[in-house]
PDB file of N, CA, C and O in Angstrom:
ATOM      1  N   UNK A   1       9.347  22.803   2.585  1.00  0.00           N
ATOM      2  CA  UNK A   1       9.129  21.850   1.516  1.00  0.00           C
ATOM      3  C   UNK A   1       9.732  20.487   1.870  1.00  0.00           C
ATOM      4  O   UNK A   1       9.078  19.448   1.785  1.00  0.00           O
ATOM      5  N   UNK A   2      10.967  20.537   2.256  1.00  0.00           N
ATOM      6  CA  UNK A   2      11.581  18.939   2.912  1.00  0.00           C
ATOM      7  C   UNK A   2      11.094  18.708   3.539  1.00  0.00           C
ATOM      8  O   UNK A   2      10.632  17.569   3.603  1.00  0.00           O
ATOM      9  N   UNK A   3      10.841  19.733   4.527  1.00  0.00           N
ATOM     10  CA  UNK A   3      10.023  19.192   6.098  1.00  0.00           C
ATOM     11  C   UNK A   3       8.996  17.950   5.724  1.00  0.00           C
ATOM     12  O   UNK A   3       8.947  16.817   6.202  1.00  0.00           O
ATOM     13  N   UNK A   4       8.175  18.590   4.669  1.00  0.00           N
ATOM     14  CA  UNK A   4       6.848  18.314   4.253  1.00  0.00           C
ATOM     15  C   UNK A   4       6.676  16.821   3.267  1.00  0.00           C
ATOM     16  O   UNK A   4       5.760  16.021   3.078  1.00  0.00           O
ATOM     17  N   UNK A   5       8.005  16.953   2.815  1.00  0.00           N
ATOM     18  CA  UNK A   5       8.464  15.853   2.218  1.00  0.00           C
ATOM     19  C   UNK A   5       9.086  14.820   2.985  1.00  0.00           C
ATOM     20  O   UNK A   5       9.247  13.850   2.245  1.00  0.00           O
ATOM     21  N   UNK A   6       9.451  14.625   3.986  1.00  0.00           N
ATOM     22  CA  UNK A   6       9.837  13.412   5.157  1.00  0.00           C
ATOM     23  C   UNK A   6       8.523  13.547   5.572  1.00  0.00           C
ATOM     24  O   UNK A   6       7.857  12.558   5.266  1.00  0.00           O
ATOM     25  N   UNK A   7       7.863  14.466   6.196  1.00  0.00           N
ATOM     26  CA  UNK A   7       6.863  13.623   6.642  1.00  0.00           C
ATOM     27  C   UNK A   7       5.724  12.867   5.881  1.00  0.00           C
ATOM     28  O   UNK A   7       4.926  12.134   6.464  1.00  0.00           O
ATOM     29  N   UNK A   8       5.707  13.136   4.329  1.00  0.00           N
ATOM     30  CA  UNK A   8       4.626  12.570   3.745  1.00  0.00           C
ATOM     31  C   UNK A   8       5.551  11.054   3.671  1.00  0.00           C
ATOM     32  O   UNK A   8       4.954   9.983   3.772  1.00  0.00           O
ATOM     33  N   UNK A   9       6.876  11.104   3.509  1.00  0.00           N
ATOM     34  CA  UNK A   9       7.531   9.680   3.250  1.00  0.00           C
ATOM     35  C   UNK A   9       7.600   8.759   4.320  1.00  0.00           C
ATOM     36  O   UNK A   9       7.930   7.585   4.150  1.00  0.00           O
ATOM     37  N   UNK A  10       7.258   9.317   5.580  1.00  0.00           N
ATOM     38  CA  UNK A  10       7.301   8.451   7.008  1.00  0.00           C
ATOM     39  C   UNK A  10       5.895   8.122   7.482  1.00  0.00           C
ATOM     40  O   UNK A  10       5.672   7.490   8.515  1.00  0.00           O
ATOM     41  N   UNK A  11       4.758   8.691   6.483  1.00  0.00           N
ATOM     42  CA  UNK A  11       3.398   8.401   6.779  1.00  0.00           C
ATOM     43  C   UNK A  11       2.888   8.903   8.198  1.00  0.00           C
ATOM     44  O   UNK A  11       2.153   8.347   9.014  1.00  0.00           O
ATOM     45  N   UNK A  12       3.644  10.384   8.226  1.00  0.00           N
ATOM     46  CA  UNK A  12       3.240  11.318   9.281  1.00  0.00           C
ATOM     47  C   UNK A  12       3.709  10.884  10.847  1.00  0.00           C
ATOM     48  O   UNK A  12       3.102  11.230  11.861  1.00  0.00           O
ATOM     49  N   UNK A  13       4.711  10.197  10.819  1.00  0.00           N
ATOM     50  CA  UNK A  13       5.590   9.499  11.884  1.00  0.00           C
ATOM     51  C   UNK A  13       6.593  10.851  12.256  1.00  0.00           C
ATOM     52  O   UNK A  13       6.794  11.207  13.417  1.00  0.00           O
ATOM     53  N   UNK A  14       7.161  11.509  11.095  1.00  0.00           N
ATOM     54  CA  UNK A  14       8.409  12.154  11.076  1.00  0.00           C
ATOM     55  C   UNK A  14       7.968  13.596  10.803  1.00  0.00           C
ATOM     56  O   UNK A  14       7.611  13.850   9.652  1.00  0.00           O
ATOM     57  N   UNK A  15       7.946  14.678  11.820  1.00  0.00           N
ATOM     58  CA  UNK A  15       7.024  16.167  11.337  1.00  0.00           C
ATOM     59  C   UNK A  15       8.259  16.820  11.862  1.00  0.00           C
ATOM     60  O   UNK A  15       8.097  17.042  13.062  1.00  0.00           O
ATOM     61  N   UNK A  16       9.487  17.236  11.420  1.00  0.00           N
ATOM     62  CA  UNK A  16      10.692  17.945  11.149  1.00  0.00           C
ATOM     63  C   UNK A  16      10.902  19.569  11.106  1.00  0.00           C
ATOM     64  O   UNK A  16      11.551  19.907  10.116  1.00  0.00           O
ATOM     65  N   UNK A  17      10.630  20.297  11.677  1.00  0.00           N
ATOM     66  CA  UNK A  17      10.690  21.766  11.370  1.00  0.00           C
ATOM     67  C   UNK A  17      12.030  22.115  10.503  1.00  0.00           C
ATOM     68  O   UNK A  17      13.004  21.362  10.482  1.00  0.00           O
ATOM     69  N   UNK A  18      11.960  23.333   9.801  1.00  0.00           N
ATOM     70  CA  UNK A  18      12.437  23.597   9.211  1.00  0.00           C
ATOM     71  C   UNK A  18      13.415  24.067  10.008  1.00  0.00           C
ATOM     72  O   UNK A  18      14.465  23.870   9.396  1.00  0.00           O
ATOM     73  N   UNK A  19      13.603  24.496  10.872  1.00  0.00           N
ATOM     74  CA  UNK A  19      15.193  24.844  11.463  1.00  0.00           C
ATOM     75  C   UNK A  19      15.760  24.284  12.331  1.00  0.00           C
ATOM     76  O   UNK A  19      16.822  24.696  12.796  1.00  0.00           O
ATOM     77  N   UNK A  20      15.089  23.099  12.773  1.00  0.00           N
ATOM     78  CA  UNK A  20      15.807  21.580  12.687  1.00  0.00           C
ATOM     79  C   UNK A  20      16.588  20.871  12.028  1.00  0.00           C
ATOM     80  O   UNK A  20      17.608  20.264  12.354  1.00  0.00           O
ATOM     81  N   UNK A  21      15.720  21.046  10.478  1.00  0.00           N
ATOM     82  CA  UNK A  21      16.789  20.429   9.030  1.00  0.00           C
ATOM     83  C   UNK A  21      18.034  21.549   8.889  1.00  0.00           C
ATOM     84  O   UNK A  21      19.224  21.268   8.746  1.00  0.00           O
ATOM     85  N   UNK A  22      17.686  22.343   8.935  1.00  0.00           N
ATOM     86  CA  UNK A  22      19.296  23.625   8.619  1.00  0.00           C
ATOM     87  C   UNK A  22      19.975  23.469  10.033  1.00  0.00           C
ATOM     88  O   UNK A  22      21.185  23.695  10.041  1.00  0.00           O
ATOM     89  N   UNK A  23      19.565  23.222  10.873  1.00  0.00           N
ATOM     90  CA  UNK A  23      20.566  22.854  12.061  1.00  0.00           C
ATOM     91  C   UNK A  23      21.454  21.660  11.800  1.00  0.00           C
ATOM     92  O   UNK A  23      22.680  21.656  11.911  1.00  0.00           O
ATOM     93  N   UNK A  24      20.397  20.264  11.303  1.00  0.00           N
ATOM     94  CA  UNK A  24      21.357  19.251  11.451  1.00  0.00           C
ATOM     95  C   UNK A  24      22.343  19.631   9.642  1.00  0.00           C
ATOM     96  O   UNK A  24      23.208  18.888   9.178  1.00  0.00           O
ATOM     97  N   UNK A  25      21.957  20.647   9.135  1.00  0.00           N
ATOM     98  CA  UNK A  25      22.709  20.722   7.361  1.00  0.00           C
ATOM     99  C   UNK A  25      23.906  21.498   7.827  1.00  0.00           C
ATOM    100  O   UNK A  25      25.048  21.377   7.384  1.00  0.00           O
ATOM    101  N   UNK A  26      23.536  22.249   8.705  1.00  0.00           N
ATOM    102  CA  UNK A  26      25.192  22.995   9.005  1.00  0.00           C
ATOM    103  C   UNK A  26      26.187  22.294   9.747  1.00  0.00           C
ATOM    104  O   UNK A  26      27.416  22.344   9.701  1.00  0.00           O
ATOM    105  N   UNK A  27      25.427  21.657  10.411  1.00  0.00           N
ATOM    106  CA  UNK A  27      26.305  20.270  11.307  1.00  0.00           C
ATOM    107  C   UNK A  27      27.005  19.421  10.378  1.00  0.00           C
ATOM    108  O   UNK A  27      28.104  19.058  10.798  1.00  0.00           O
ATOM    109  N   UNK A  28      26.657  18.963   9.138  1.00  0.00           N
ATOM    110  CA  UNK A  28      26.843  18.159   8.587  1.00  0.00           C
ATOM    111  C   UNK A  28      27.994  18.851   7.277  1.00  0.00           C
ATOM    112  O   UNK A  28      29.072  18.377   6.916  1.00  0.00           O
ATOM    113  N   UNK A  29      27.507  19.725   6.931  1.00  0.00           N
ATOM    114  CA  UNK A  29      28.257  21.038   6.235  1.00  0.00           C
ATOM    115  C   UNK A  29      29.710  21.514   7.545  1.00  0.00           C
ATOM    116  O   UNK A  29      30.524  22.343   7.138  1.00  0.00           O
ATOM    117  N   UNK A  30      29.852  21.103   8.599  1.00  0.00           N
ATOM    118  CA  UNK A  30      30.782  21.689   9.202  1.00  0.00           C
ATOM    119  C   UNK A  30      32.053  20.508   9.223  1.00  0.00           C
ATOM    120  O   UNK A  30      33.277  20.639   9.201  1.00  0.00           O
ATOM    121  N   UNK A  31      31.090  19.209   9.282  1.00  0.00           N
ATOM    122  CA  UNK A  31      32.090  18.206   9.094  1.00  0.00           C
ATOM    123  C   UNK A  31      32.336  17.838   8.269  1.00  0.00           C
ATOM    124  O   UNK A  31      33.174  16.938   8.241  1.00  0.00           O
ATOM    125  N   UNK A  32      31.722  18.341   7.061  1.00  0.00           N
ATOM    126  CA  UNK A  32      32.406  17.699   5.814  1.00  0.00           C
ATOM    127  C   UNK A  32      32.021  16.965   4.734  1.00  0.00           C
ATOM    128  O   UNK A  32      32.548  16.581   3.689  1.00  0.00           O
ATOM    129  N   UNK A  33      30.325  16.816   5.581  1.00  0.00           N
ATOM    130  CA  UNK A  33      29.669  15.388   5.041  1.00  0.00           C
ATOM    131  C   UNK A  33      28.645  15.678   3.960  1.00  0.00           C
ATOM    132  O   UNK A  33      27.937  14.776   3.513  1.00  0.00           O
ATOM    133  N   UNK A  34      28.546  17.196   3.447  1.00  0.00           N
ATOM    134  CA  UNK A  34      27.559  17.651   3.104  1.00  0.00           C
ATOM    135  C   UNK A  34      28.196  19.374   2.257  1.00  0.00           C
ATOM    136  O   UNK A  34      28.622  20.121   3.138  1.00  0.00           O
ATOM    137  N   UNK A  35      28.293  19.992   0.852  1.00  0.00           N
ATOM    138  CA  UNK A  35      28.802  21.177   0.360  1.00  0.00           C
ATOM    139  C   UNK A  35      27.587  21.997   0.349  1.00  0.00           C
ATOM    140  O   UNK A  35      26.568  21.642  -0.243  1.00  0.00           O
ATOM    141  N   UNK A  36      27.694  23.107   1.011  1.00  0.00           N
ATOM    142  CA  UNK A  36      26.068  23.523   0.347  1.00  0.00           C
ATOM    143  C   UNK A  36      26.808  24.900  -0.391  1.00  0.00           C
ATOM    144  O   UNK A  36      27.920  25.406  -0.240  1.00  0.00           O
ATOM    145  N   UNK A  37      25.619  25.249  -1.270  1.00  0.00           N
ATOM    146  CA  UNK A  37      26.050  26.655  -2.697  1.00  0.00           C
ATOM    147  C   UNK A  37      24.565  26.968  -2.263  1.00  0.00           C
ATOM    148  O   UNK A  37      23.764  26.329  -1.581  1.00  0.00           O
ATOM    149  N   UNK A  38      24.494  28.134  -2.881  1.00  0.00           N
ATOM    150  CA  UNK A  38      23.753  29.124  -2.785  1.00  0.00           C
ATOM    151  C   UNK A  38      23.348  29.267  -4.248  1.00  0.00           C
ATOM    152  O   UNK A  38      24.325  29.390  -4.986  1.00  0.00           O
ATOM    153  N   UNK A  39      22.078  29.286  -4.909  1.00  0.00           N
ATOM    154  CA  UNK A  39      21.724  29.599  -6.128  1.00  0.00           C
ATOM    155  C   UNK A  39      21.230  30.756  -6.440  1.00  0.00           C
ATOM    156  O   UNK A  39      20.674  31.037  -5.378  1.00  0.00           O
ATOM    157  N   UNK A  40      21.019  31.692  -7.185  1.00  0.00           N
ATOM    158  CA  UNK A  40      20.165  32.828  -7.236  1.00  0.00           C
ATOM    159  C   UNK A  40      19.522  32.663  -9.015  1.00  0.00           C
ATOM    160  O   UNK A  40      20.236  32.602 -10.015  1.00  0.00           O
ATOM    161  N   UNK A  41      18.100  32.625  -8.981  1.00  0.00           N
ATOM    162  CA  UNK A  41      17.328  33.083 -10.217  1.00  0.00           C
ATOM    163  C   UNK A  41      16.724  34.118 -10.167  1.00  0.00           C
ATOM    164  O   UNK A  41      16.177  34.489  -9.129  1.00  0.00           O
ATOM    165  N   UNK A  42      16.699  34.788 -11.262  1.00  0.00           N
ATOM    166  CA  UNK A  42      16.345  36.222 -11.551  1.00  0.00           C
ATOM    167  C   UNK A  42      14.799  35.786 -11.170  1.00  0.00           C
ATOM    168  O   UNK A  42      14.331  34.743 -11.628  1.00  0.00           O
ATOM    169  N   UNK A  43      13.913  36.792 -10.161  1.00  0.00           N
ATOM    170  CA  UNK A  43      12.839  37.077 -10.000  1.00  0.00           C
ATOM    171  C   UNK A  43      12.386  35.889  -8.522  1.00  0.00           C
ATOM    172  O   UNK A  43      11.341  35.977  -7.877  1.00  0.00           O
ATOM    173  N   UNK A  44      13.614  34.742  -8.260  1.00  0.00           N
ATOM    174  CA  UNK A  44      13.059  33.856  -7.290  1.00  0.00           C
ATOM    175  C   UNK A  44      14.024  34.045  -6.422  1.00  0.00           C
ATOM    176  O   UNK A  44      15.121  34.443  -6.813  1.00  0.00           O
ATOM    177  N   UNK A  45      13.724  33.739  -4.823  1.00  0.00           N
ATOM    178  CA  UNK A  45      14.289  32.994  -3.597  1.00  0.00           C
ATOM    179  C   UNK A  45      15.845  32.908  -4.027  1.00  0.00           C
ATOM    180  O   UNK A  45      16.002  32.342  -5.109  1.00  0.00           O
ATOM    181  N   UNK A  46      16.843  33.288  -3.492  1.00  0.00           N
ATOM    182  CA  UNK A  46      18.048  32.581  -3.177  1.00  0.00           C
ATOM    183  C   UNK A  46      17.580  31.311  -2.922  1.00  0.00           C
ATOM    184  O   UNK A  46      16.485  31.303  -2.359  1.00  0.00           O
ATOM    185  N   UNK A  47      18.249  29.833  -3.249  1.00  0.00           N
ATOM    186  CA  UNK A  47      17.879  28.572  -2.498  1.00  0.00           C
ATOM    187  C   UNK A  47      19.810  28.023  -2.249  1.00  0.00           C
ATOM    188  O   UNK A  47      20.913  28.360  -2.680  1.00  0.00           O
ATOM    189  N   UNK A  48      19.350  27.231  -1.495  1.00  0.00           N
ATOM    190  CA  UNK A  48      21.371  26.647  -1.138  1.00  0.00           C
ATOM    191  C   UNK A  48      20.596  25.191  -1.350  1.00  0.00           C
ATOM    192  O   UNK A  48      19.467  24.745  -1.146  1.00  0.00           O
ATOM    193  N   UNK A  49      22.021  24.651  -1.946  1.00  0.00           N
ATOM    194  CA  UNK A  49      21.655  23.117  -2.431  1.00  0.00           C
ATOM    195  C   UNK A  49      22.717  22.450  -1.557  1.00  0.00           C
ATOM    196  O   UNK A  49      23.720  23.002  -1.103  1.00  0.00           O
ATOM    197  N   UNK A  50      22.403  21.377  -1.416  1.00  0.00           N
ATOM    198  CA  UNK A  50      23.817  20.648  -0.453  1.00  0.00           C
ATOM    199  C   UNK A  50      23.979  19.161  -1.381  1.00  0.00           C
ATOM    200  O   UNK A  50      23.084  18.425  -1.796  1.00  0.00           O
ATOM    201  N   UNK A  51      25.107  19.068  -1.489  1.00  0.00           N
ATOM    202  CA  UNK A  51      25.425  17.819  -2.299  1.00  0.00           C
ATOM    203  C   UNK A  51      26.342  16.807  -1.043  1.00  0.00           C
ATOM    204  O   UNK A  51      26.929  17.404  -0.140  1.00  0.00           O
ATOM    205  N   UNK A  52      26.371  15.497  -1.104  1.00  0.00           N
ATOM    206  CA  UNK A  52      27.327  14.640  -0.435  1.00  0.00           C
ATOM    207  C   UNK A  52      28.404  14.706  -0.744  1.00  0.00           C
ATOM    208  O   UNK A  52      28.719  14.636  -1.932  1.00  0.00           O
ATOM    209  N   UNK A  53      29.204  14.845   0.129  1.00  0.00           N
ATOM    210  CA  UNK A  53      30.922  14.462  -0.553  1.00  0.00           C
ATOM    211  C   UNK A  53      31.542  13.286   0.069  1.00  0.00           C
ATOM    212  O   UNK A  53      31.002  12.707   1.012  1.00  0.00           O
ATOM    213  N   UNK A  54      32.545  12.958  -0.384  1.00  0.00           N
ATOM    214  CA  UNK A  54      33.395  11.700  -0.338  1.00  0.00           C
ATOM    215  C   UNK A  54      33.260  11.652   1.400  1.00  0.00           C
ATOM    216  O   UNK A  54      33.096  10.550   1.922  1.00  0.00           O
ATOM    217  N   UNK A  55      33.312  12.477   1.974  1.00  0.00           N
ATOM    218  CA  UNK A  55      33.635  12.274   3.639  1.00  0.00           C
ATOM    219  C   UNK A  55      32.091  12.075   3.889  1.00  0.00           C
ATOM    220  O   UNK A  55      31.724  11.691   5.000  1.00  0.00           O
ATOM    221  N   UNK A  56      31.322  12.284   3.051  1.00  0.00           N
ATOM    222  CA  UNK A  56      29.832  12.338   3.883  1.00  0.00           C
ATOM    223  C   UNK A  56      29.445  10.477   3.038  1.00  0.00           C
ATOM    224  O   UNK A  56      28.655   9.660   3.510  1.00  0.00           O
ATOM    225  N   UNK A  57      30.042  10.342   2.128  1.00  0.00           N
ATOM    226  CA  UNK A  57      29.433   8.837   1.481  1.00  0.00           C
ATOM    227  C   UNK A  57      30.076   8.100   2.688  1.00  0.00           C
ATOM    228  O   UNK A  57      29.347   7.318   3.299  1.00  0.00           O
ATOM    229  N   UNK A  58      31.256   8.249   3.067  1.00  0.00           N
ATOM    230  CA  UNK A  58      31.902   7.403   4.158  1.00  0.00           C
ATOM    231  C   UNK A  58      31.012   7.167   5.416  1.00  0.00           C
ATOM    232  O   UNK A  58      30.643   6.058   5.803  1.00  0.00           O
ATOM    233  N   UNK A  59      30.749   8.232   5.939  1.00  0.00           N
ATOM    234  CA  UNK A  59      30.308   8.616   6.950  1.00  0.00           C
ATOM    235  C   UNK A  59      28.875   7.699   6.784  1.00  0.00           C
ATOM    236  O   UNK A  59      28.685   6.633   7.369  1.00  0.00           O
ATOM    237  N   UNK A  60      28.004   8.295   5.940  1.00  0.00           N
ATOM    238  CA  UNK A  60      26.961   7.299   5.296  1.00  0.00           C
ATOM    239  C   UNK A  60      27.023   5.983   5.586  1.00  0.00           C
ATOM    240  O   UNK A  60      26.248   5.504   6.415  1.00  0.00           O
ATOM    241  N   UNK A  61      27.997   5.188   4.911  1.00  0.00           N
ATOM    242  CA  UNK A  61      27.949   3.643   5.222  1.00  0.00           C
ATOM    243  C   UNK A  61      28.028   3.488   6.495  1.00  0.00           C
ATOM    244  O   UNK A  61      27.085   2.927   7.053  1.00  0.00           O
ATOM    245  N   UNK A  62      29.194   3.953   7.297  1.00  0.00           N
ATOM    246  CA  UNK A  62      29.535   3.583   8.599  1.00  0.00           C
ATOM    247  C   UNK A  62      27.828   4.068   9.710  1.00  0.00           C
ATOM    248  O   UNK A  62      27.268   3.421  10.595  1.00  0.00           O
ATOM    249  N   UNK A  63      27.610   4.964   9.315  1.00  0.00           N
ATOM    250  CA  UNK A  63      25.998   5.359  10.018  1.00  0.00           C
ATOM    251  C   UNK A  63      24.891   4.565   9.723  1.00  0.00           C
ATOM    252  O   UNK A  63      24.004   4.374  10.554  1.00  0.00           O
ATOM    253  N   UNK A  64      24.878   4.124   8.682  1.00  0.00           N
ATOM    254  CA  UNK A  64      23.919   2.888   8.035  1.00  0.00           C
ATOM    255  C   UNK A  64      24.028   1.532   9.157  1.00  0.00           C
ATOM    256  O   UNK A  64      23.245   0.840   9.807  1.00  0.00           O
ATOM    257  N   UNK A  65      25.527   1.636   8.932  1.00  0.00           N
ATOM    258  CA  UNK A  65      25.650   0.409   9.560  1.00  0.00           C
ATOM    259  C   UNK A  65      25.472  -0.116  11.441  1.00  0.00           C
ATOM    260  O   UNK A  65      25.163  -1.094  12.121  1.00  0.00           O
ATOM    261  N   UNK A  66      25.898   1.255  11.575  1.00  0.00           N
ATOM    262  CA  UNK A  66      25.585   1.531  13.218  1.00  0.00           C
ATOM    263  C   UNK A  66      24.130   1.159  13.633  1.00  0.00           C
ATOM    264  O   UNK A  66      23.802   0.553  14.653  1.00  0.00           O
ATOM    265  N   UNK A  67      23.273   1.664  12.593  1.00  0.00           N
ATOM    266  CA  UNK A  67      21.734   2.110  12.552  1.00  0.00           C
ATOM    267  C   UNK A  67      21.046   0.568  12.984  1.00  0.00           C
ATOM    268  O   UNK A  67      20.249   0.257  13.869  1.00  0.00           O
ATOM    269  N   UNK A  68      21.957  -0.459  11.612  1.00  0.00           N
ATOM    270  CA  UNK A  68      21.593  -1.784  11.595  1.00  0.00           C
ATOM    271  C   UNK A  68      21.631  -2.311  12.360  1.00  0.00           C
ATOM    272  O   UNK A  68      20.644  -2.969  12.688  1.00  0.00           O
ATOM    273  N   UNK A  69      23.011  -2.338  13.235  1.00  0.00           N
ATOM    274  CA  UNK A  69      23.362  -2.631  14.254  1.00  0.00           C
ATOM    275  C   UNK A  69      22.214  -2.800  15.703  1.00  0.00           C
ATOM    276  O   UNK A  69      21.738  -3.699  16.395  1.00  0.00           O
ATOM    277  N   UNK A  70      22.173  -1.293  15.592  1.00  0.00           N
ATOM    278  CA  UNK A  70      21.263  -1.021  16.789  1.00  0.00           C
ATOM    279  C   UNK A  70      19.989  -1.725  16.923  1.00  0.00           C
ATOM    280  O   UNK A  70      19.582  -2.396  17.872  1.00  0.00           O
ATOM    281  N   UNK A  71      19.215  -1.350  15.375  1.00  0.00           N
ATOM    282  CA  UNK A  71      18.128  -2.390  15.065  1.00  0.00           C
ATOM    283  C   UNK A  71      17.910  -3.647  15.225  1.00  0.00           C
ATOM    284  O   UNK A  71      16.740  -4.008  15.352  1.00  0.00           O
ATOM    285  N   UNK A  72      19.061  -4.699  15.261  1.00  0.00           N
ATOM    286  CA  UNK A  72      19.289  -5.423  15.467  1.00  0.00           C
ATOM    287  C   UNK A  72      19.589  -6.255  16.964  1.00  0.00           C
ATOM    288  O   UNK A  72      19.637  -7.416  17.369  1.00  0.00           O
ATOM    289  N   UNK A  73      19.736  -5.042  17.423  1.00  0.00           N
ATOM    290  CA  UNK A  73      19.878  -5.191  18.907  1.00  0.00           C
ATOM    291  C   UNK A  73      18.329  -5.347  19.387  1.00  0.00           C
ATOM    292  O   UNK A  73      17.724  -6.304  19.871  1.00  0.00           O
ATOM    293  N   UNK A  74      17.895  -3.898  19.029  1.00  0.00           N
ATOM    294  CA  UNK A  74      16.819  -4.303  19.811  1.00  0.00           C
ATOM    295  C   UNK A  74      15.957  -4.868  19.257  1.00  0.00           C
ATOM    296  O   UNK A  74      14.983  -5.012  19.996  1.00  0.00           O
ATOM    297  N   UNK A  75      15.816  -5.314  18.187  1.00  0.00           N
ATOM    298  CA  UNK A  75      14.801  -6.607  17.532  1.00  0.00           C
ATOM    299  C   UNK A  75      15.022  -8.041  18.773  1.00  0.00           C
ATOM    300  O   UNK A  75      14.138  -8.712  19.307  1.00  0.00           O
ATOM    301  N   UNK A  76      16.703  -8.150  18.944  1.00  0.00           N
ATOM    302  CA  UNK A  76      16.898  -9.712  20.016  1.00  0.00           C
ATOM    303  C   UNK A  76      16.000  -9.096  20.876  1.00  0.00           C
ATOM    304  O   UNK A  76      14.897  -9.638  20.946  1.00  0.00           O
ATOM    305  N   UNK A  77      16.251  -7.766  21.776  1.00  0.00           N
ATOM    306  CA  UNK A  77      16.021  -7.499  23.266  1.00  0.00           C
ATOM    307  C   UNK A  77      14.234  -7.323  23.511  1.00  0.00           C
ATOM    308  O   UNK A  77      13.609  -7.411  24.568  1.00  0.00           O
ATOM    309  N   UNK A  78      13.679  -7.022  21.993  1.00  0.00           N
ATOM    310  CA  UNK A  78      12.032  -7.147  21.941  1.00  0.00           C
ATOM    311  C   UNK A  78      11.871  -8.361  21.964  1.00  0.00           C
ATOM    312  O   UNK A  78      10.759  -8.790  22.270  1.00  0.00           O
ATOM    313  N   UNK A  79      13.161  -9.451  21.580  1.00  0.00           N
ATOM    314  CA  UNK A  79      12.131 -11.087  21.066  1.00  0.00           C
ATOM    315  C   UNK A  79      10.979 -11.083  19.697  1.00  0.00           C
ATOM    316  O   UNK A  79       9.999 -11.778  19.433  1.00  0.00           O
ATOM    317  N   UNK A  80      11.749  -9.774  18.920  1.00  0.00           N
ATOM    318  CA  UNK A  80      10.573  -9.846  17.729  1.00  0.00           C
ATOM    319  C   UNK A  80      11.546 -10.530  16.260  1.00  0.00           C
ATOM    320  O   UNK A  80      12.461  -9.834  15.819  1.00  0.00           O
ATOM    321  N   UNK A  81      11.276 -11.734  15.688  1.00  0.00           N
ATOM    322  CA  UNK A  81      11.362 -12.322  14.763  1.00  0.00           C
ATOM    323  C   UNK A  81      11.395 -10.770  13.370  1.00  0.00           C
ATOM    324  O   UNK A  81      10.666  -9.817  13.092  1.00  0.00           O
ATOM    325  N   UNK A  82      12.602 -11.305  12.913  1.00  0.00           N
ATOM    326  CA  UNK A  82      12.268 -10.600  11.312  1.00  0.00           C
ATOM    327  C   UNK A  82      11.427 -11.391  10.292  1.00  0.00           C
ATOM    328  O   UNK A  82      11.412 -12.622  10.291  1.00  0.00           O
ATOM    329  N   UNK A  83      10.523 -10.413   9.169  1.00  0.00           N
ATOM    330  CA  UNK A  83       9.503 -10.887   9.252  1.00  0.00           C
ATOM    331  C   UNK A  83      10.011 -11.714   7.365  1.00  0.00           C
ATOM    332  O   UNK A  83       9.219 -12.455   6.783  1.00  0.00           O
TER     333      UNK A  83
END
């Protein structure tokens, strides 16, 4: 369902398998950046939810900002004008 949901949001740029996303959620769940719980409803699926925590909002900005960074780099090193 996420999978399916990044790629409809990246306009089929971004096709994510599903045990790709639980790879990078336990990664992220190991450092801190991410709680996941386990839900159970009578008659459905176990599902695990993952919420952000304070170490993962941190982490967040500082990754945002790296991201920009980089973008920024190579926007000079293309010679492509922001638009």
């Amino acid at each position: 369902m996420i999978g399916k949901l990044i790629e409809l949001r990246s306009g089929g740029t971004l096709d994510l398998s599903v045990s790709t996303l639980y790879s990078i959620l336990y990664r992220m769940e190991e450092r801190g950046w991410v709680k996941g719980r386990w839900v159970e409803k009578a008659g459905a699926r176990r599902r695990r939810f993952y919420q952000l925590t304070a170490n993962g909002r941190t982490a967040l900005i500082r990754e945002r900002q790296d991201w920009q960074d980089f973008i920024g780099v190579m926007t000079d090193l293309a010679g492509l004008d922001h638009a």
